[in-house]
Every structure is written in structure tokens, then in C-alpha cells.
C-alpha positions as CSV (number, residue, x, y, z in Angstrom):
1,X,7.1,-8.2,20.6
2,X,3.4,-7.0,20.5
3,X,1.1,-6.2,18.0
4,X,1.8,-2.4,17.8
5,X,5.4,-3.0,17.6
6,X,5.2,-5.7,15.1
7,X,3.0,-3.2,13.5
8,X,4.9,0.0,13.3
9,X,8.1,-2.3,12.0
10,X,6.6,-3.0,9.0
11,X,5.3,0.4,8.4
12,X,8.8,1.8,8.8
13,X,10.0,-1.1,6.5
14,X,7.9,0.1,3.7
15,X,10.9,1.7,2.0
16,X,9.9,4.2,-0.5
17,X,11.9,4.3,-3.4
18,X,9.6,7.4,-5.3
19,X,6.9,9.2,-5.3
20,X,4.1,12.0,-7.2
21,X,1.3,12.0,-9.0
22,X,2.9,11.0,-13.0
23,X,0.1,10.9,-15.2
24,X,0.0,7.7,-17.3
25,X,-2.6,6.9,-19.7
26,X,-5.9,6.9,-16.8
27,X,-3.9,6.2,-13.5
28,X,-1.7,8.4,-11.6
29,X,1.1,6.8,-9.9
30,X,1.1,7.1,-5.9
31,X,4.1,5.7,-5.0
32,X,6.6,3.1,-5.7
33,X,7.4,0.5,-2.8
34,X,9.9,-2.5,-1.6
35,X,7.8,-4.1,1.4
36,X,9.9,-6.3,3.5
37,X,7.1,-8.8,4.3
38,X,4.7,-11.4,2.3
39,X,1.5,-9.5,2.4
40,X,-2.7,-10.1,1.8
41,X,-5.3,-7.9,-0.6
42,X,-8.1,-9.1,-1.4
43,X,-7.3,-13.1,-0.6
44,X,-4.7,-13.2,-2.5
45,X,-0.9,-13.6,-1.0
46,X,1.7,-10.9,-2.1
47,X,5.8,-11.6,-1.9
48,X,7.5,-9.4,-0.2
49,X,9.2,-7.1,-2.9
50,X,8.6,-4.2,-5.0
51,X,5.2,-3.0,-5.7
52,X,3.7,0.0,-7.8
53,X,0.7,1.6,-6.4
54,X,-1.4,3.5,-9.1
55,X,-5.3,5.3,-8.8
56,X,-7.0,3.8,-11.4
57,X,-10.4,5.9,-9.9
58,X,-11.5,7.7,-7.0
59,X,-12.2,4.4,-5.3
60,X,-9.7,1.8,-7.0
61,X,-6.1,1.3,-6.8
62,X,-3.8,-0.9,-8.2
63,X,-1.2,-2.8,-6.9
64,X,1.4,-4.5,-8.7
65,X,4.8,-5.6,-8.7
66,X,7.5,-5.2,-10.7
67,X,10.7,-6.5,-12.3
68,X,10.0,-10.8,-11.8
69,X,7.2,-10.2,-9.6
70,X,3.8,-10.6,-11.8
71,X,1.3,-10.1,-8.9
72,X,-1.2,-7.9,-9.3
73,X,-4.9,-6.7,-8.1
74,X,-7.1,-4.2,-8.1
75,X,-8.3,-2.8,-4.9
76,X,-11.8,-1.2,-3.7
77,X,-10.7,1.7,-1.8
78,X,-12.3,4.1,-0.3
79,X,-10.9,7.5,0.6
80,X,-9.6,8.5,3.6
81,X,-9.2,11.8,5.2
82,X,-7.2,12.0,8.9
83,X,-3.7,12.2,9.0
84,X,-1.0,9.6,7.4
85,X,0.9,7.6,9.9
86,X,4.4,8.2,8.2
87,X,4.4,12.1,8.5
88,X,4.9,13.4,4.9
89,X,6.0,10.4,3.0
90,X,3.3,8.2,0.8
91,X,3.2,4.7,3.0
92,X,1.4,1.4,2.4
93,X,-0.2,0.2,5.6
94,X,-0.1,-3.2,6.8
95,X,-1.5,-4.8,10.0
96,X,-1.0,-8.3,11.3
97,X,-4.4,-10.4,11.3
98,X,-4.3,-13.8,12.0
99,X,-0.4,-14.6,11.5
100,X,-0.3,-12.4,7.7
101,X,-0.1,-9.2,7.2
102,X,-2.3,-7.7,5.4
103,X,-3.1,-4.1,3.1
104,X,-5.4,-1.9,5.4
105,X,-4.5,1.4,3.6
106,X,-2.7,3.6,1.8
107,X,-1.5,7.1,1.8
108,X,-0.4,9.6,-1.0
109,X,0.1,12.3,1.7
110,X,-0.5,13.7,4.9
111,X,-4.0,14.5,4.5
112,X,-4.8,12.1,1.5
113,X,-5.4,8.6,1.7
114,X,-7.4,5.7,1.0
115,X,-9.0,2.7,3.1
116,X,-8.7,-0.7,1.7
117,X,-12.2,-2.2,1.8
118,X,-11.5,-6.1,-0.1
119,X,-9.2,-7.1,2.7
């Protein structure tokens, strides 16, 4: 299987479970997510799972998972205007890099998105 293929698998195994912009407290939810692989931000090794995305600020995000799963980190992002790889559905990002995956970016909508810049 090559890296493209390998690739667009696991961005069609992000599952969404929901989505929209729910104000709570300072961060706005993006999405909520079950990723089928163990993943990497910023160093440090995510489980596969299910993980909350929120926007703490224009160039922030939070990850973190939920139910069992403590992990959590901020992440410098920076935002990113082209056109989401999923179509019309919010969609973590991951590309394989030296045997892990890893966060490269995520996307609220078609049009709205967000580079991960602490890989």
C-alpha cells in the first residue's frame, strides 16, 4: 500500500461523531472525533480513540480525549485557507512520517482550516 493510500485511509477513518461551533466558556468546539490510529502532536503519542478538538484562539487548538483517555495538548496552529480534503465534513488530518502518524491539520469546513505548526 503506498503512502497516499495509507494516507487517505486514515483520513476516511476519522469518524466524526459531531460537529459546530458550541460556545463554551473561551473555546468553541470544532468537532468531535474517534481516530482509528495511535497518532503524534507536538512529541507526544496520542491512542487511537476519541478526541475533542476545541479553538482556544485564532492560532491554538486543543486536543483532548475523552471518556478514560486523559491525553491532552495544546496546539500552535495557524490558519488555513484552500479547500478541506473531506468535502463538507470537519476532518482531522494525519500523514505518515517516519512509521507514526502524525496531526498536520485540521478543518472546521470547506474553506476553514488550520495548519498544525508543533508537529
Amino acid at each position: 500500500m503506498n503512502a497516499r493510500m495509507r494516507q487517505a485511509i486514515v483520513t476516511a477513518g476519522v469518524m466524526l461523531l459531531g460537529a459546530g461551533a458550541t460556545a463554551r466558556a473561551e473555546a468553541w468546539t470544532i468537532m468531535e472525533a474517534k481516530v482509528p490510529v495511535p497518532f503524534v502532536v507536538n512529541g507526544q503519542t496520542f491512542p487511537a480513540g476519541k478526541y475533542m478538538v476545541e479553538r482556544e484562539s485564532s492560532s491554538v487548538l486543543l486536543i483532548r480525549g475523552e471518556k478514560k483517555n486523559h491525553n491532552a495538548a495544546f496546539i500552535p496552529a495557524v490558519p488555513e485557507a484552500g479547500r478541506e480534503p473531506a468535502g463538507y465534513k470537519p476532518t482531522l488530518v494525519l500523514k505518515q512520517h517516519d512509521g507514526q502518524y502524525r496531526l498536520t491539520s485540521v478543518w472546521e469546513s470547506p474553506s476553514e482550516g488550520w495548519d498544525v505548526t508543533g508537529r
